[in-house]
N, C-alpha and C positions, 0 to 999 in steps of 0.2 A: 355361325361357324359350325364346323361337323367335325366327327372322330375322321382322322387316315388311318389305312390297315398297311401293314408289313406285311406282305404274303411272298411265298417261299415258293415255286415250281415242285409240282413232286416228282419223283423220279416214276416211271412207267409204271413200276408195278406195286407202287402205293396207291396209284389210280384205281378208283371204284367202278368207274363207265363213263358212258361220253361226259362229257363238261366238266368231271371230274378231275383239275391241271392245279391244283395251289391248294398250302395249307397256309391257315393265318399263324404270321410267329407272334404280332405283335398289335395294340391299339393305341395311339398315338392320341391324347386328347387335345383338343385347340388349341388350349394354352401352349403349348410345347411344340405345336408343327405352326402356325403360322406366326408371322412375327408383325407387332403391332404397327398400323398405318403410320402414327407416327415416329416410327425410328426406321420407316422403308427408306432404301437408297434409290428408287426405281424413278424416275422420270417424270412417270405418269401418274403419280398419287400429287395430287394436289394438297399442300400443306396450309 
């Protein structure tokens, strides 16, 4: 599993130059963004 990032659009003229669109607010570690195979309600997780 990996970190997710919170990222935020910046407004036009926070931007530095091209590709420059988002600041990070946040880093979300695995534990805390995905939820364990076994307690999934989805269909498709074979228990």
């Amino acid at each position: 599993m990996h970190d997710l990032y919170l990222v935020q659009v910046k407004m036009p003229e926070e931007s530095k130059g091209p590709g420059d669109f988002v600041k990070l607010v946040a880093t979300i570690p695995p534990d805390q963004a995905f939820r364990p195979l076994d307690r999934s309600r989805c269909g498709l997780v074979v228990k």
